[in-house]
C-alpha atoms as one frame of an Amber mdcrd trajectory, in Angstrom:
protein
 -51.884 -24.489  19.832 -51.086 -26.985  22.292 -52.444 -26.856  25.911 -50.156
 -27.538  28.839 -52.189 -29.688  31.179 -51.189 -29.410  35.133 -51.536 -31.504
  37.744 -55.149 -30.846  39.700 -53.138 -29.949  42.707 -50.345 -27.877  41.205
 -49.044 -24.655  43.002 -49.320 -23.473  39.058 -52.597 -24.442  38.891 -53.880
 -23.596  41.871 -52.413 -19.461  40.896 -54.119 -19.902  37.333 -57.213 -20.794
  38.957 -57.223 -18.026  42.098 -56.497 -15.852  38.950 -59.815 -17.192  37.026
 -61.835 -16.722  39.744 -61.176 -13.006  40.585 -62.342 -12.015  36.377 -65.535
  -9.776  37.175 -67.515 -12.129  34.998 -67.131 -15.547  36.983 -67.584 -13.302
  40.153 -71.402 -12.290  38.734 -71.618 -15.862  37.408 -70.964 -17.246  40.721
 -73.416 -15.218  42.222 -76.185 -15.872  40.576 -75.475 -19.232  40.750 -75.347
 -18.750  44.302 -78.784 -17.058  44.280 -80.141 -20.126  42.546 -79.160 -22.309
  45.092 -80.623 -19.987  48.126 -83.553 -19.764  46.755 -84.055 -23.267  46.158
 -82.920 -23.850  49.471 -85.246 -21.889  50.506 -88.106 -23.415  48.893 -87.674
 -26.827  50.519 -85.801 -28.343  47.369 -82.425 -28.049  48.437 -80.640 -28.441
  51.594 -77.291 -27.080  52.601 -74.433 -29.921  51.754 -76.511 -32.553  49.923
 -74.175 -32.495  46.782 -76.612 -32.026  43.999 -76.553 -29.012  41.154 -79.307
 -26.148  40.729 -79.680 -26.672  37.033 -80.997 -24.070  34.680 -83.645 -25.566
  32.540 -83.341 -23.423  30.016 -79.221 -23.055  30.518 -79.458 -18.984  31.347
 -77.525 -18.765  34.465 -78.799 -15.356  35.105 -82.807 -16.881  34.659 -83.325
 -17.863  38.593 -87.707 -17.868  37.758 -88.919 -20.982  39.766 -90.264 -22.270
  37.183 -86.334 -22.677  35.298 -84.692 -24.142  38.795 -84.558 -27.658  39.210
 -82.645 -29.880  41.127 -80.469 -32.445  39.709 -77.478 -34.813  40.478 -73.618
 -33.226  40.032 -72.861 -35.978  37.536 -76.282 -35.209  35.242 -76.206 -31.814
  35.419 -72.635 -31.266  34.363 -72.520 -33.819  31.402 -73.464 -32.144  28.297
 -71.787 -29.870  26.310 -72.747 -25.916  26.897 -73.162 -24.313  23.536 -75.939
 -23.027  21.388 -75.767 -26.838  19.591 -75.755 -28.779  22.768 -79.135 -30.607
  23.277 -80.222 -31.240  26.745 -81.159 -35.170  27.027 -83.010 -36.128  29.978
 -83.579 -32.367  31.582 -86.947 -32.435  33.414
């Protein structure tokens, strides 16, 4: 299997990923990461455009306790692998 690769800004692409976005799982996915973020917000740790991630301590999106939200930089808290192998270095 070879993957075609598009251009980020590709009419193509851009269908593909208005398509990905509708599946019923990204849309309760995207909620809850939404949640997350409100209620972090709401706790003082976040504010509204500052750039950084909610990250799940314990990688369960759907876990939103207090005590699994933490705030972390875009670039930390996307670079590690997600799967059941994946250690998280440097999570606090």
């Amino acid at each position: 299997d070879t993957e075609v690769r598009l251009p980020k800004r590709s009419p193509a692409r851009l269908r593909a990923q208005k398509k990905y976005n509708k599946k019923p799982s990204e849309i309760k996915r995207r909620v809850l990461n939404n949640k997350a973020r409100r209620k972090m917000i709401k706790a003082g740790k976040a504010k509204v455009g500052d750039g950084k991630d909610v990250a799940h301590r314990d990688n369960n999106e759907s876990n939103n306790s207090s005590k699994n939200l933490s705030i972390q930089s875009r670039k930390k808290n996307r670079s590690f692998p997600r799967n059941k192998k994946a250690g998280r270095k440097g999570s606090s």
